[in-house]
C-alpha positions in Angstrom: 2.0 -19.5 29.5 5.7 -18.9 27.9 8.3 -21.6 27.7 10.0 -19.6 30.1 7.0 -19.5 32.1 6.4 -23.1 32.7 10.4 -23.7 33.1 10.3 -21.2 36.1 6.9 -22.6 37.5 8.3 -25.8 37.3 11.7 -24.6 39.6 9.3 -23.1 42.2 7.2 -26.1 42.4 10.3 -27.9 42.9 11.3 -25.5 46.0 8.0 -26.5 47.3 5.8 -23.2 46.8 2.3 -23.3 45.3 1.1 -21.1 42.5 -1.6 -18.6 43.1 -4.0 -19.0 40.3 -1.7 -18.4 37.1 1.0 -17.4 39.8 1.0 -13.9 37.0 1.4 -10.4 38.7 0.0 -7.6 36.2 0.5 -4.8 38.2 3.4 -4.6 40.6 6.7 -2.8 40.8 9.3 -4.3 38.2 11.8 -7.1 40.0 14.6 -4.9 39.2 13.3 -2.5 41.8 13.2 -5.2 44.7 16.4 -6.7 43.8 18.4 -3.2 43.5 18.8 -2.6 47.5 19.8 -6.4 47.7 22.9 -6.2 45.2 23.8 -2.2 45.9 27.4 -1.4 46.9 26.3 0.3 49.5 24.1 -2.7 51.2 24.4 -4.0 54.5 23.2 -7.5 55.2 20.2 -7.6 57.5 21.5 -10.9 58.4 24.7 -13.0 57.3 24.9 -16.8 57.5 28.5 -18.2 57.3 28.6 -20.3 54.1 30.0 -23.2 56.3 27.6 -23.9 58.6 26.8 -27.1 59.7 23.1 -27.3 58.5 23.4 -24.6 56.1 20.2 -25.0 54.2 18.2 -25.6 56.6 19.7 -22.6 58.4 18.8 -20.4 55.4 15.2 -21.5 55.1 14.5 -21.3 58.6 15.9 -17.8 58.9 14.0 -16.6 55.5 10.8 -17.3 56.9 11.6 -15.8 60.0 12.8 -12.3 58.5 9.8 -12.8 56.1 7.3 -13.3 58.9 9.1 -9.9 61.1 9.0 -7.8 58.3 5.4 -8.5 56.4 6.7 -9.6 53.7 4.0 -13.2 53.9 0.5 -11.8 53.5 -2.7 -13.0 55.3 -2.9 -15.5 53.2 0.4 -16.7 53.3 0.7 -15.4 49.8 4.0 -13.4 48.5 6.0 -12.3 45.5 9.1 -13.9 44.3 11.6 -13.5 41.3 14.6 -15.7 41.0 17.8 -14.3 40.2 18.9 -16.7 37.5 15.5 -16.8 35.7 16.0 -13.2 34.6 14.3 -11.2 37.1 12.2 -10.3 34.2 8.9 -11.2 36.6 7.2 -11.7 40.0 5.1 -14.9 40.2 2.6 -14.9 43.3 2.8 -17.9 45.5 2.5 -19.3 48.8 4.4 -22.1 50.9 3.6 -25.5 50.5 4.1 -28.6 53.5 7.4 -28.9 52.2 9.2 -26.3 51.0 13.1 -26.1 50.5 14.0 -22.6 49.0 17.4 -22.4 49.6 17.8 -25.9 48.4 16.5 -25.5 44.8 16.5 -21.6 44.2 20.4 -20.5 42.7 23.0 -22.2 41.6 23.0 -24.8 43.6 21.8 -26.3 46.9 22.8 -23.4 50.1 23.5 -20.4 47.1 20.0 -18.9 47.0 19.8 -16.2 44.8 16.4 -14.9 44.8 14.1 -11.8 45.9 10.4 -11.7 47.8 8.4 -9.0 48.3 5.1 -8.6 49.8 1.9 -8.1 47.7 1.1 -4.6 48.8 5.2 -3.9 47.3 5.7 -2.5 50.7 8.4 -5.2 52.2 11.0 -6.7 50.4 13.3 -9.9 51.5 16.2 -10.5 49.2 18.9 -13.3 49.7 22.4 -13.6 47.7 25.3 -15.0 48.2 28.3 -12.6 48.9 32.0 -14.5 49.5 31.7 -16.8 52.4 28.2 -15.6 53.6 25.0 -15.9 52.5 23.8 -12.2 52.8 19.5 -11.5 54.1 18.9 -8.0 52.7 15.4 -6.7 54.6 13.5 -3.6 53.2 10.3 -2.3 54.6 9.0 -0.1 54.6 10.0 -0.4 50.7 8.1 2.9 49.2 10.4 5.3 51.5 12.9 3.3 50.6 12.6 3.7 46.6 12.1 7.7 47.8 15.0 8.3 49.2 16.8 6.4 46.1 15.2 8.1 43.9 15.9 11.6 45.2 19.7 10.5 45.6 19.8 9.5 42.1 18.5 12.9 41.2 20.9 14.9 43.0 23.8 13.0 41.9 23.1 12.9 38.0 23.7 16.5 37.5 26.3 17.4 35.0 27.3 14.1 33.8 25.8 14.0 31.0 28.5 13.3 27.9 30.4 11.4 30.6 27.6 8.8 30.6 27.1 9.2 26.7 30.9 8.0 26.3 30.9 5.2 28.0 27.5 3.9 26.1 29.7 4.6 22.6 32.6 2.3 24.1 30.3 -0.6 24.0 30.4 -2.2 20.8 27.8 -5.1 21.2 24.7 -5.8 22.0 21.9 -8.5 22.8 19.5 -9.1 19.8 16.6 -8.1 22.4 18.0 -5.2 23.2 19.1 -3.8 19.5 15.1 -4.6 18.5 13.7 -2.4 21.4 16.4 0.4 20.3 15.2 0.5 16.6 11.5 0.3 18.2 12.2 3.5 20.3 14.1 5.6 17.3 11.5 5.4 15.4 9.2 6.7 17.4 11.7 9.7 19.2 10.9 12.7 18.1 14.1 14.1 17.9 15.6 11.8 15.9 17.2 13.1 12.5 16.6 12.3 9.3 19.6 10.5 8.4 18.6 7.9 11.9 15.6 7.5 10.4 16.4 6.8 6.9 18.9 3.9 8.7 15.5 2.2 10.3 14.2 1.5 6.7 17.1 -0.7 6.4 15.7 -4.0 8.1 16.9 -7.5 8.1 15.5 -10.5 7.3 13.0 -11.7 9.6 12.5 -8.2 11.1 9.7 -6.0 10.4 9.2 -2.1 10.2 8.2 -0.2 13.3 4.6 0.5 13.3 5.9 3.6 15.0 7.6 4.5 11.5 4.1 4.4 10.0 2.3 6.9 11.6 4.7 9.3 12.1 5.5 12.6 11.0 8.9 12.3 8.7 10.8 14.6 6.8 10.0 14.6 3.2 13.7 12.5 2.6 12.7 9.8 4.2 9.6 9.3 3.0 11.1 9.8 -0.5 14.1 7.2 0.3 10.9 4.9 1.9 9.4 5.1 -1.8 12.5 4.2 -3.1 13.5 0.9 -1.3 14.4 -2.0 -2.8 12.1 -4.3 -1.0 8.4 -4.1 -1.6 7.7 -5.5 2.4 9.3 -2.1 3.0 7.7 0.0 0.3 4.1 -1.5 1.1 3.8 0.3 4.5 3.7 3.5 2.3 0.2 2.4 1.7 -1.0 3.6 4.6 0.9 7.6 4.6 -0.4 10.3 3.1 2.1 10.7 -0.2 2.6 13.7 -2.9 1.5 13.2 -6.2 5.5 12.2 -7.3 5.7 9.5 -4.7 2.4 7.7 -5.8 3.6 7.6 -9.1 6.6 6.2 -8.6 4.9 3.5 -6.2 2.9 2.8 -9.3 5.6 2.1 -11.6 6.6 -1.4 -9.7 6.3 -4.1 -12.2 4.3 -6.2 -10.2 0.5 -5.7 -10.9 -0.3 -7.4 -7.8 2.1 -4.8 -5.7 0.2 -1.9 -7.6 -3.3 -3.2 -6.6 -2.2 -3.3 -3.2 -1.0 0.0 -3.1 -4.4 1.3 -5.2 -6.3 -0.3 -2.9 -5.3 1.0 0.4 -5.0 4.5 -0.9 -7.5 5.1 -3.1 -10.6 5.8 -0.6 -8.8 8.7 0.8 -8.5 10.0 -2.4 -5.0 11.0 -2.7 -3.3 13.5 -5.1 -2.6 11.8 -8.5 -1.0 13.4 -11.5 -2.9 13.1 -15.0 -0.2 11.1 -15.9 -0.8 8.4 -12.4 -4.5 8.6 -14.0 -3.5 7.6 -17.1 -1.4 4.8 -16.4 -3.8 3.2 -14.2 -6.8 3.9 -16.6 -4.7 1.3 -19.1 -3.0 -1.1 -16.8 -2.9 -4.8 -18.3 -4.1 -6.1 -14.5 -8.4 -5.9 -14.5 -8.2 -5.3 -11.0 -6.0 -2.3 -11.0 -8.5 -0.7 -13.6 -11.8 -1.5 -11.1 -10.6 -0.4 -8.1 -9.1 3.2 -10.1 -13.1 3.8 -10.6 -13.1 4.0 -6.9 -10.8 7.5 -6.7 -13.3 10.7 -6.0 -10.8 12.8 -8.9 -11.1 10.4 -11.5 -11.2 12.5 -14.9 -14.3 11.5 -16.3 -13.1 10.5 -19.7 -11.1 8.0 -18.3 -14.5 6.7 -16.4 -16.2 6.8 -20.0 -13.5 4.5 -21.1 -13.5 2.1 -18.3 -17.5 2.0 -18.6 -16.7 0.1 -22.2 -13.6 -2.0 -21.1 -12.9 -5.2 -22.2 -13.1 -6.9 -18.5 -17.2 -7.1 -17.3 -15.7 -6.6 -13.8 -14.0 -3.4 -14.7 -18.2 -2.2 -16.3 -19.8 -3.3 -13.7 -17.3 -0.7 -11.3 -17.1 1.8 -13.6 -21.3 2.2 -14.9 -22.2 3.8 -11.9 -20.0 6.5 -12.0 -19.6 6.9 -15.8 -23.2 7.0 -16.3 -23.9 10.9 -16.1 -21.1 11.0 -18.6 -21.8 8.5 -21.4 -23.3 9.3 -24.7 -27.0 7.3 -25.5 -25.7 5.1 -27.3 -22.9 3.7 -24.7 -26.2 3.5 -22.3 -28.2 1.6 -24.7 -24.6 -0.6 -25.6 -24.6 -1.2 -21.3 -28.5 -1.9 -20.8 -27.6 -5.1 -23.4 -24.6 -6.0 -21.8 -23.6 -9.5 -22.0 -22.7 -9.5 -19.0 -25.9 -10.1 -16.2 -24.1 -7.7 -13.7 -23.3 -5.0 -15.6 -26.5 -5.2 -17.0 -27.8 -4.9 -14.1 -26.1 -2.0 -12.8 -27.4 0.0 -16.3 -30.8 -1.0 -15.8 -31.3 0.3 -12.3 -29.6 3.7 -13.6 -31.5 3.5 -16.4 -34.7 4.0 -14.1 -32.9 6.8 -11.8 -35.8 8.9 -13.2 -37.9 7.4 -15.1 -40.2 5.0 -12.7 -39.2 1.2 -13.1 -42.0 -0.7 -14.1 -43.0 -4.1 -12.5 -41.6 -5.9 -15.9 -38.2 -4.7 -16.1 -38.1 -5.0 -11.9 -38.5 -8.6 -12.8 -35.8 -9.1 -14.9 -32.9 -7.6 -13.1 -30.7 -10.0 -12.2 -30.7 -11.0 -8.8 -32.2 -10.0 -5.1 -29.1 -7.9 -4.4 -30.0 -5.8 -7.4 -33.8 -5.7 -6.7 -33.2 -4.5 -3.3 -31.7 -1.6 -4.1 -34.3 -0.4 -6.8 -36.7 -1.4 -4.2 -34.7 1.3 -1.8 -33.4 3.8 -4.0 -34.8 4.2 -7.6 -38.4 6.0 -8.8 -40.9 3.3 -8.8 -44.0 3.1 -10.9 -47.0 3.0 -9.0 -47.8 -0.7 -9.5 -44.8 -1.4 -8.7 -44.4 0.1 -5.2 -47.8 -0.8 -4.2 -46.6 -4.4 -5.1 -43.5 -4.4 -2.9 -45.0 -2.3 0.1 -47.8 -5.4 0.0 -44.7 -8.1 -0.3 -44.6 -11.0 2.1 -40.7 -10.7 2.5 -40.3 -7.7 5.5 -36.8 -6.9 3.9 -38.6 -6.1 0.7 -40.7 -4.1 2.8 -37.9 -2.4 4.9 -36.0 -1.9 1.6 -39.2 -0.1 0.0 -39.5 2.4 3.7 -36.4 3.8 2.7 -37.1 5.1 -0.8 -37.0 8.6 -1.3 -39.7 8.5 -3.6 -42.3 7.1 -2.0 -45.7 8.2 -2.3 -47.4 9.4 1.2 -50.4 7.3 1.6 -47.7 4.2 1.2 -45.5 5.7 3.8 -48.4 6.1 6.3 -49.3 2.2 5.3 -45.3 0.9 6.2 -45.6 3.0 9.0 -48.6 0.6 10.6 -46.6 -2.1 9.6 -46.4 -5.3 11.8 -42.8 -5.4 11.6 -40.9 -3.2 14.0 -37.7 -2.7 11.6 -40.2 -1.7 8.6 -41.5 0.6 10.8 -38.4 2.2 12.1 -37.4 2.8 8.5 -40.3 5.1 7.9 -39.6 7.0 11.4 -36.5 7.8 10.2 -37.5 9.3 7.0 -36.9 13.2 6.5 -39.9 14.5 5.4 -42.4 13.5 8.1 -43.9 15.8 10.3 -43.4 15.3 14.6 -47.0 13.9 14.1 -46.5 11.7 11.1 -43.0 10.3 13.3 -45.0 9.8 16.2 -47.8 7.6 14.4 -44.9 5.1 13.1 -45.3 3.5 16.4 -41.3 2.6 17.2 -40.2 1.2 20.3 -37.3 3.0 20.8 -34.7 1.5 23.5 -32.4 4.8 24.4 -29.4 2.3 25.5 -29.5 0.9 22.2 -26.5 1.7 19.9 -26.8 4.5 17.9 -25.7 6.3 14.6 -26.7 9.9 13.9 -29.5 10.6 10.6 -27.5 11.0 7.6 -29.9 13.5 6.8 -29.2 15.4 9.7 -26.0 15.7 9.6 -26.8 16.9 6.1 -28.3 19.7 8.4 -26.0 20.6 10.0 -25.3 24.4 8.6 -29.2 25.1 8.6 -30.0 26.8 12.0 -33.6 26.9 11.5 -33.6 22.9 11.2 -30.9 22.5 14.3 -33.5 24.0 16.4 -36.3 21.9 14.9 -34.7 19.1 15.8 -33.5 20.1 18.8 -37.0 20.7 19.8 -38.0 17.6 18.5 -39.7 15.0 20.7 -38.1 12.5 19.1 -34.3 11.6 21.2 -32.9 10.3 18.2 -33.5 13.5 16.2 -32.0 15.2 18.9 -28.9 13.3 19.3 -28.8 13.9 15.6 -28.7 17.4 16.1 -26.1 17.6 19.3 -23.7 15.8 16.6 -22.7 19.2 14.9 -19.8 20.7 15.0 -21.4 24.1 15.6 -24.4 25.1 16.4 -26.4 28.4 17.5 -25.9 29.8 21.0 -29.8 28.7 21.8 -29.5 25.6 20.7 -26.7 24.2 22.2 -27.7 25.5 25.4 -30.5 23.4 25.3 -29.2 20.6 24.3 -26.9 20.9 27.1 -30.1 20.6 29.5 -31.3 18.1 27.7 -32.5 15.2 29.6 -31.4 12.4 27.9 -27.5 12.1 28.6 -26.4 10.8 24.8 -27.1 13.9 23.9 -25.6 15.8 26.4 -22.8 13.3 25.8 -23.1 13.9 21.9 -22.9 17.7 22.2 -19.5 17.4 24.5 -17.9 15.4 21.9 -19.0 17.1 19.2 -19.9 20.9 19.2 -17.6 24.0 19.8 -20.4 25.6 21.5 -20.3 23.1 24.0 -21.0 24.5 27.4 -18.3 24.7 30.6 -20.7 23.0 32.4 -21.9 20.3 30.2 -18.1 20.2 29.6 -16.9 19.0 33.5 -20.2 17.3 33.7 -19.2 14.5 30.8 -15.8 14.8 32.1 -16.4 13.6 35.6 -19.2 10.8 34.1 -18.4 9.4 31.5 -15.3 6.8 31.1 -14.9 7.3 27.3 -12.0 7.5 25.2 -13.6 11.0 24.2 -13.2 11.9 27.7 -10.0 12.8 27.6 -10.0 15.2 24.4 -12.9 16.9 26.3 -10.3 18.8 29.1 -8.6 20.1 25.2 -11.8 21.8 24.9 -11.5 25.4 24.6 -14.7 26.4 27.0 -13.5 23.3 29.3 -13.1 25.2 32.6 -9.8 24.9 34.3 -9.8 27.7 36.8 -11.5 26.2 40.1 -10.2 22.6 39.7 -8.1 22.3 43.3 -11.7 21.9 44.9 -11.6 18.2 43.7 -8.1 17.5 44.8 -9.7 15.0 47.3 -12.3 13.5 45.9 -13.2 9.9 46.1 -13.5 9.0 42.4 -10.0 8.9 40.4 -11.6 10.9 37.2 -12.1 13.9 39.3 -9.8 14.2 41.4 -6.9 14.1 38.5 -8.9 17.1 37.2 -7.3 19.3 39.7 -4.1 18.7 38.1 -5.3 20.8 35.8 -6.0 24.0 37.1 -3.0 26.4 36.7 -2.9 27.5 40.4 -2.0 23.9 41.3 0.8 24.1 44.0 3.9 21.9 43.1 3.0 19.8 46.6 0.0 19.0 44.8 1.2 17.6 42.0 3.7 15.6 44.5 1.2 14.2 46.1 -0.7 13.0 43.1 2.1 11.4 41.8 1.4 8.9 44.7 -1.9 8.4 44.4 -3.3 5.0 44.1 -5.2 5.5 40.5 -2.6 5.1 38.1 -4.0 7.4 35.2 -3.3 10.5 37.6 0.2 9.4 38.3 0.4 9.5 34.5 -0.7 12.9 34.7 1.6 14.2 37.4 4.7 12.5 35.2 3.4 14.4 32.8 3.5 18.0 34.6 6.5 19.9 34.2 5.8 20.9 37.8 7.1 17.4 38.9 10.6 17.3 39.9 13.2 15.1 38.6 13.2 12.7 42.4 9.6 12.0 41.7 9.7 11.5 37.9 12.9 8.8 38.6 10.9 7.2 41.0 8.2 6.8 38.8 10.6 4.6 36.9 9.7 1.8 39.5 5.9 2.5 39.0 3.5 -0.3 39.4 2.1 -0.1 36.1 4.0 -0.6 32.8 2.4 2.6 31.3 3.3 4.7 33.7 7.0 3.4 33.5 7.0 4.1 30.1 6.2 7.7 30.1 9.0 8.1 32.5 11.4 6.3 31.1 10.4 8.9 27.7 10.4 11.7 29.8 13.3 14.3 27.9 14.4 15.5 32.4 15.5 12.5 32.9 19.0 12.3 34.0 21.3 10.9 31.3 22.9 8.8 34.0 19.4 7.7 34.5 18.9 7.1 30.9 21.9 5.1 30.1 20.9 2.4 32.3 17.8 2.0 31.3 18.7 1.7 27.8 20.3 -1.4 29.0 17.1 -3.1 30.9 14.9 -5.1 28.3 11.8 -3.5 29.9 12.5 0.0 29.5 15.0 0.2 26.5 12.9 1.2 23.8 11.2 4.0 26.1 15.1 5.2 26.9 15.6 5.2 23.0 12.4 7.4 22.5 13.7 9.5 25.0 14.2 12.9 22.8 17.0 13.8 24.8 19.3 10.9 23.1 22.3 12.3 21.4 22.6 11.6 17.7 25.6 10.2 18.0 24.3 7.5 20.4 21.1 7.0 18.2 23.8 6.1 15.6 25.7 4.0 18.0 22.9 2.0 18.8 22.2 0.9 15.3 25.7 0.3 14.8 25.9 -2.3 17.5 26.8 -5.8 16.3 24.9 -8.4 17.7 25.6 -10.6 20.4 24.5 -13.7 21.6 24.1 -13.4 25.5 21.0 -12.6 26.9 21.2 -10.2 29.8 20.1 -11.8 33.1 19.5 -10.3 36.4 23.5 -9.8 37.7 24.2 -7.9 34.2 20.9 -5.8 34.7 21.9 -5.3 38.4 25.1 -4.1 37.6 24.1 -1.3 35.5 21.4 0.0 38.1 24.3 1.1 40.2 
């Protein structure tokens, strides 16, 4: 719970209302949205109370609830809504009466000035009291949807044309509330229409600000990513390390003084291997900082002399990187110079390369340094005989799982790890490539389906080779065939039956992953499974749209928003879904361009914050529309995202100096109108 939080909890408890549970609403309509028919021009009072009447607060409280109970606005459970006017209107807070309550006692200004809103749970009846000059004004809505219709559509049909009027009285303002000039700078970065001088200005940041995420990951014209590189401040210039950069920009990242600041560029970079000049190679190669040198071994295009080098370098840490990639390149007599290394680690690492072909014998096994490096001989390097019978007999099942996994295993002690007691020693030989369905079969695995699972790496090594897609599609083994249904294509055959497979991860595995994909399989997963893949599945080419309108009624929300998106949807249909009670399709109705404009401003005043956001994004709104909500906290740094922002206003809303007022529900009122 917020400071703020607690402060209003504490008011309410004071007006005598209990909290339900945290008293939080997640998913309701925005306050905003109850409180604009209570402060419109245009309102008439349901019911007026003369400010001087005898027993005034008592008069108010006993009318409230009687207005509340008439119009539905008290649940079954006595539960409702509230939001109080000078707390912000920023949230609802559920609640219910208590023995004693006094609401127009405690909630305004003072005691018989109540300014606060209620509104049913279902949203559907709204009770708002404020004080207007000499009355206390009762403002009843319900039912509240139609009501939010029939604003919404007014609002479209009298925002046409007005646009630069609206812009010009935005650039008259020449403050701003901190909250406000944070969300703007968070929405220009992310609008796609902002130019590159706008962008260039968000770079500039002050003191206990941070850059946009939004800046990182997305697309920017090469000026600003060049003026990024070439920023003052290193908190700026270290979000670089996540962007793909040219060759020119990396190096002059690399020529900060700071070794530390390199590193940390180096290391966020270097494993997606981008484009260095010789020159970038070079100067990291002989940097005075050891762990700029190590993690350089790391880059795919290292030249290889410059691996040679850093296989002899002073630092051990910098050898021990460096042998395993150097080796192929070094003379004999650097390899013999790196199997008496000083140092036990790099040692170690020229031993077990030492023995990449020739078979490691029991006494040199024994004298690497360490279970980490015996391990991996154990798993990966040619083993003398002795040796491997030795291990595949050890009393440690590790050992035993590590020895399963090398490649160069002899048969018989493959068959004898694949009776072993252990059920991970055994898995290790099932998974081995070379074993006939037979041989797999005999290793015994219990294999649980709903387990997690990660594709064969020697599978996906497979991939191109149709002959072994259909062997392992063919395969009794699931796991081979999930293997298989991971490739990104695959012959006509095959994918057709993998698309009838019976086991539904590889269905599943083939709709994420295959071009060859059926329609079928296709609207299958689609309608199934609740996946993030999911959605990318409807981009599919062979995903059928045509036909789609048969599931505008369906029961279950993930297929009935598929008949959004059949082309010969009627624009009533897309209407109608952008009421429906799922929110994800009302998402995907704001997102037709079939939509009108009366529908996508009342979707301003969704129940969910996502939804919302979209729509306040959404380049047809009305730029009446989108000046106000520029100046709501909740929606300004949609509005600023909003592509259809002049640049003149983008500029404009950096330029704002900063104020100190907060806005608060009157001020947010005021520019709903």
């Amino acid at each position: 719970m917020t400071d703020d939080h607690a402060e209003l909890h504490e008011l309410l408890r004071h007006a005598g209302l209990e909290l339900v549970g945290t008293g939080q609403v997640p998913d309701a309509r925005p306050p905003m949205t109850a409180w604009r028919p209570v402060i419109a021009a245009s309102t008439e009072p349901t019911l007026a109370v003369p400010d001087d009447h005898a027993d005034l607060v008592a008069e108010l409280n006993r009318q409230w609830h009687r207005l509340a109970v008439d119009h539905g606005v008290l649940d079954a459970d006595g539960e409702f809504l509230i939001s109080v006017g000078n707390q912000g209107c920023v949230c609802w807070t559920r609640v219910r009466l208590g023995e004693q309550w006094n609401l127009a006692g405690h909630l305004g200004p003072r005691p018989g000035q109540p300014e606060f809103v209620t509104m049913s749970p279902d949203g559907e009846s709204v009770l708002g009291v404020t004080c207007e000059e000499y009355e206390v004004w009762f403002v009843a809505v319900a039912p509240f949807g139609e009501w939010l219709e029939a604003w919404a559509r007014a609002r479209a049909s009298e925002s046409s044309g007005d646009g630069q009027s609206c812009w010009d009285i935005v650039l008259r303002r020449k403050t701003a509330p901190v909250r406000l000039r944070g969300a703007w700078r968070e929405g220009l970065a992310a609008n796609t229409a902002a130019p590159a001088a706008v962008l260039r200005r968000l770079l500039d940041i002050g003191p206990e600000d941070r850059l946009s995420y939004r800046l990182k990951y997305r697309e920017l014209p090469e000026e600003v990513v060049t003026a990024w590189v070439a920023h003052p401040e290193w908190r700026v210039r270290v979000e670089l390390a996540e962007r793909s950069l040219s060759a020119e920009q990396s190096a002059a990242l690399f020529r900060d003084p700071d070794p530390r600041h390199r590193w940390a560029f180096l290391t966020s970079m270097v494993y997606r291997h981008p484009a260095f000049s010789a020159a970038t190679f070079a100067q990291l190669a002989s940097d005075p900082s050891s762990r700029v040198r190590a993690e350089l071994v790391m880059h795919r295009d290292i030249p290889a002399h410059h691996l040679t080098a850093l296989a002899a370098d002073p630092d051990p840490q910098v050898r021990k990187a460096a042998v395993p990639r150097a080796w192929t390149h070094l003379t004999p007599s650097a390899r013999t110079a790196l199997l008496a290394d000083p140092d036990t680690g790099v040692r170690g690492e020229a031993m077990l390369l030492h023995h990449g072909s020739a078979p490691l014998p029991p006494a040199d096994y024994a004298a690497l340094p360490g279970d980490a490096f015996r391990y991996r001989a154990a798993r990966t390097f040619v083993l003398a005989r002795e040796l491997a019978e030795e291990l595949a007999h050890a009393t440690d099942p590790a050992l035993r799982g590590a020895v399963a996994q090398n490649p160069h295993l002899d048969a018989d002690l493959v068959t004898l790890l694949g009776q072993d007691p252990e059920p991970r020693v055994r898995w290790w030989v099932y998974v081995r490539p070379e074993l006939t369905e037979a041989e797999r079969s005999r290793a015994a695995v219990e294999f649980d389906p709903s387990n997690h699972f990660r594709p064969f790496e020697w599978v996906r090594d497979l991939h191109d080779d149709e002959d072994a897609m259909r062997r392992c599609a063919t395969s009794a083994h699931v796991v081979l065939r999930r293997s298989a249904a991971c490739a990104p294509n695959l012959p006509a055959d095959v994918a057709d039956l993998l698309a009838h497979d019976e086991d539904w991860l590889v269905r599943l595995f083939l709709a994420e992953h295959c071009a060859q994909a059926p329609a079928d399989l296709l609207l299958e997963m689609v309608r199934t499974w609740n996946g993030y893949s999911a959605a990318r599945m409807t981009d599919h080419p062979n995903f059928p749209r045509q036909g789609l309108l048969r599931f505008a009624d369906d029961l279950d929300p993930r297929t009935r928003g598929l008949a959004l998106l059949d082309p010969e949807a009627p624009p009533e249909l897309v209407e109608r879904l952008s009421r429906d009670p799922d929110w994800g399709i009302r998402r995907s109705a704001l997102r037709d361009a079939r939509l009108s404009v009366a529908s996508l401003i009342r979707l301003l005043d969704d129940s969910h914050h996502v939804v919302r956001a979209a729509a306040a994004a959404d380049p047809r709104l009305p730029a009446r529309v989108l000046v106000t909500l520029l100046y709501d906290r909740a929606t300004a740094a949609e509005a600023a995202a909003n592509p259809t922002v002049p640049e003149t206003v983008m500029h404009h809303l950096l330029d704002r100096a900063p104020q100190a007022a907060k806005i608060d529900g009157g001020s947010t009122g005021a520019a709903l109108q």
